[in-house]
Structure formats: C-alpha cells, structure tokens
MARBA-3410 file (N, C-alpha, C, O; in Angstrom, 1 decimal):
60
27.3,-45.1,6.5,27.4,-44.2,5.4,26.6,-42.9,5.8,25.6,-43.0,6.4 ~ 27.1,-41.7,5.6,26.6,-40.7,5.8,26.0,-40.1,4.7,26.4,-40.4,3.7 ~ 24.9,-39.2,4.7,23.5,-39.0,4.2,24.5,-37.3,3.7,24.7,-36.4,4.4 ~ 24.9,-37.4,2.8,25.2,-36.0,2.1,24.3,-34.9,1.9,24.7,-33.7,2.2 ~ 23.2,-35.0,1.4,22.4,-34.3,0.8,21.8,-33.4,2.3,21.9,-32.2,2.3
21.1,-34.1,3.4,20.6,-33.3,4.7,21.5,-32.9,5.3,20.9,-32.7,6.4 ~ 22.9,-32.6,5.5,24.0,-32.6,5.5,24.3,-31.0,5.1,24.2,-30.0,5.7 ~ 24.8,-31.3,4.0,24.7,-29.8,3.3,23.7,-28.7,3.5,23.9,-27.5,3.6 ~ 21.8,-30.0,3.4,21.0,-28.3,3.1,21.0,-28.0,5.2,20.2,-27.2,5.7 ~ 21.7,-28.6,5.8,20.6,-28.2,7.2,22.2,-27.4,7.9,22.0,-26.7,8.9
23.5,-27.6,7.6,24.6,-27.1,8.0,24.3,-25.8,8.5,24.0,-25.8,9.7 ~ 24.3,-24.6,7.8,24.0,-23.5,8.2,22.4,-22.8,8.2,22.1,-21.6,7.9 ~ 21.5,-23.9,8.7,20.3,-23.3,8.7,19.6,-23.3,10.4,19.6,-24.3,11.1 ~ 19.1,-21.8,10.7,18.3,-22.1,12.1,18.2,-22.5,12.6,18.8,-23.5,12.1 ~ 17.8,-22.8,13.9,17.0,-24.1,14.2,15.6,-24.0,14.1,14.9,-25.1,14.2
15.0,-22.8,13.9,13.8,-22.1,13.9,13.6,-21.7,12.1,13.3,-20.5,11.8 ~ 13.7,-23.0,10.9,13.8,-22.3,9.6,12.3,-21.2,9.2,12.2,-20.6,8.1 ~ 11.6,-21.3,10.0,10.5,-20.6,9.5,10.0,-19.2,9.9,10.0,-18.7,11.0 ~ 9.5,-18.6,8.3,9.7,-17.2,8.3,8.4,-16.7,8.5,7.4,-17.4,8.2 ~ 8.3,-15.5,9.0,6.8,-14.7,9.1,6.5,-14.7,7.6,7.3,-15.0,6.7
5.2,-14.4,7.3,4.4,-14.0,6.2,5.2,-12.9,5.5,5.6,-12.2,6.4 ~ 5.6,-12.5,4.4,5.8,-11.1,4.1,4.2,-11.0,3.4,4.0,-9.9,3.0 ~ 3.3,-11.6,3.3,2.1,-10.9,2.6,1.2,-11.9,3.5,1.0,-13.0,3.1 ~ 0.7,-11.5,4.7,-0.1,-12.3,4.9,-1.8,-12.1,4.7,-2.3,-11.0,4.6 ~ -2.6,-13.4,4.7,-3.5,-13.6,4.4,-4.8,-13.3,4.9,-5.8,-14.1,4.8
-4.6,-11.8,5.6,-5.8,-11.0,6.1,-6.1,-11.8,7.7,-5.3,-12.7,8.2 ~ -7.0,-11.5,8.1,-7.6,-11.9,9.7,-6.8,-10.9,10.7,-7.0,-11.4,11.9 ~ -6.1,-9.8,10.7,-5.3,-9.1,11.5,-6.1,-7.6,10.8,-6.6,-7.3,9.7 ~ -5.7,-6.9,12.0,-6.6,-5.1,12.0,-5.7,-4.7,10.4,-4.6,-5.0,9.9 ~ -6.5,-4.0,10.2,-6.5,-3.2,9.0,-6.6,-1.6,9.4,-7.3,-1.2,10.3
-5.5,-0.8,8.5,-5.3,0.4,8.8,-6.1,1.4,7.6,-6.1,1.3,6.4 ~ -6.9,2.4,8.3,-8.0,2.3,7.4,-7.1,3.5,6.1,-6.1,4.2,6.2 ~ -8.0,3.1,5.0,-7.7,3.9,3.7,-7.9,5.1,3.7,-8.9,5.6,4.3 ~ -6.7,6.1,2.6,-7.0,7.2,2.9,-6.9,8.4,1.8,-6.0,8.8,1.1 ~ -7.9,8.7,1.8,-8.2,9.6,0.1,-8.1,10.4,-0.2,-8.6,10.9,-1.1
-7.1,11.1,0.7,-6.8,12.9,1.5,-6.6,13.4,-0.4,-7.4,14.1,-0.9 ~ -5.5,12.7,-1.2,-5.1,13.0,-2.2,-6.3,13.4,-3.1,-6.4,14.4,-3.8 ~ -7.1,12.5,-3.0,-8.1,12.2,-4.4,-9.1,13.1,-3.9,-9.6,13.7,-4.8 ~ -9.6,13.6,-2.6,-10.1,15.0,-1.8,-9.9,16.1,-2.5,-10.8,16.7,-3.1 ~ -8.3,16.5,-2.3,-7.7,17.8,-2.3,-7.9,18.0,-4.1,-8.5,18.9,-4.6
-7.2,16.9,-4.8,-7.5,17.1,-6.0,-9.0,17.8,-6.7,-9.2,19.0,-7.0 ~ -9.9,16.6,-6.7,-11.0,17.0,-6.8,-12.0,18.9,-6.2,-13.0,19.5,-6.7 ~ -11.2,19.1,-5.0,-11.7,20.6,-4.2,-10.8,21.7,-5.3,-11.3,22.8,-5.6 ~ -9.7,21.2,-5.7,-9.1,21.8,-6.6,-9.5,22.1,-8.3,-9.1,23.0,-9.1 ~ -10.4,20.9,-8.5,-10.7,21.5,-9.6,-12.4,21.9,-9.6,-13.0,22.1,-10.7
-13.0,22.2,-8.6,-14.4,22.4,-8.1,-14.0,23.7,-8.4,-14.5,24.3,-9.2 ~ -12.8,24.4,-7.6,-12.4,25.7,-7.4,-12.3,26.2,-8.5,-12.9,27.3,-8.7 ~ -11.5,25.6,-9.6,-11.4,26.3,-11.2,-12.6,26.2,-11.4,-13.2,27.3,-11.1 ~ -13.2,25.5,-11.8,-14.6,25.6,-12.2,-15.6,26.6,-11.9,-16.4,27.0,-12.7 ~ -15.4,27.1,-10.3,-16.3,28.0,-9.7,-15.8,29.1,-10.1,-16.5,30.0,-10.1
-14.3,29.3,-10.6,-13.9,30.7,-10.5,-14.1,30.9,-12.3,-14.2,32.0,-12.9 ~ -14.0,29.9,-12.8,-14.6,30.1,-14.4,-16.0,31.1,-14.4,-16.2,32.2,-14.8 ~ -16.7,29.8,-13.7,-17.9,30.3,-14.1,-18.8,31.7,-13.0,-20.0,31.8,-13.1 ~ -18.1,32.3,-12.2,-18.1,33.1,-11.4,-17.4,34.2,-12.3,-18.2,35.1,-12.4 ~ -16.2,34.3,-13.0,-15.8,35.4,-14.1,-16.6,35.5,-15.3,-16.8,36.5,-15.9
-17.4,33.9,-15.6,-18.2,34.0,-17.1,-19.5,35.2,-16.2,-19.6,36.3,-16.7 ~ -20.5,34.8,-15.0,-21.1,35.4,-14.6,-21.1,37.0,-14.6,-22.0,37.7,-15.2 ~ -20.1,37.5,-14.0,-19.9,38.5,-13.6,-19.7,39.5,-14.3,-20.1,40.7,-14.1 ~ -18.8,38.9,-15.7,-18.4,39.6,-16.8,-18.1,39.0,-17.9,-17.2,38.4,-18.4 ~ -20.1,39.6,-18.4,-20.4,38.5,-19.3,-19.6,39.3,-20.8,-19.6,38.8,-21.9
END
C-alpha cells in the first residue's frame, strides 16, 4: 500500500526544503543608524528661531 499523504506533500518539493531567515535573529554586523533626517530637520528649525529672534533684536 502506498502512503498517499508523503506522496503528495514531498512531489514537487526541493531536495533542500529549507529557507534562509527572512528576519533573522541578530549575531550578524549591523549597519549603523542614521539620523541625517532628524539633523537637517532640527538645523532647520534652530535657523527660524535664530532669524526670529535676530529680527525681534534688531528691530525692536
């Protein structure tokens, strides 16, 4: 008698069924973080500020 069930699931699989990590669980280099955004933003609103209060100065 033949075994139906391992049959069907192994027909069209691999011989290699196993897959890399799509999220793996750290222990490999890390690419470092980068805050260029949250930088530029922040220099940008230092700037309004400076030029507020550089116009309130000037010309009170």
């Amino acid at each position: 008698m033949v075994n139906i069930d391992t049959d069907f699931y192994s027909h069209d699989r691999p011989e290699h069924p196993l897959l890399p990590e799509d999220r793996p669980r750290g222990g490999g280099p890390r690419a470092p973080v980068a805050h260029s955004r949250l930088w530029i933003a922040c220099a940008i609103v230092i700037a309004f500020v400076l030029v507020a209060l550089v116009g309130i100065v000037l010309f009170p």
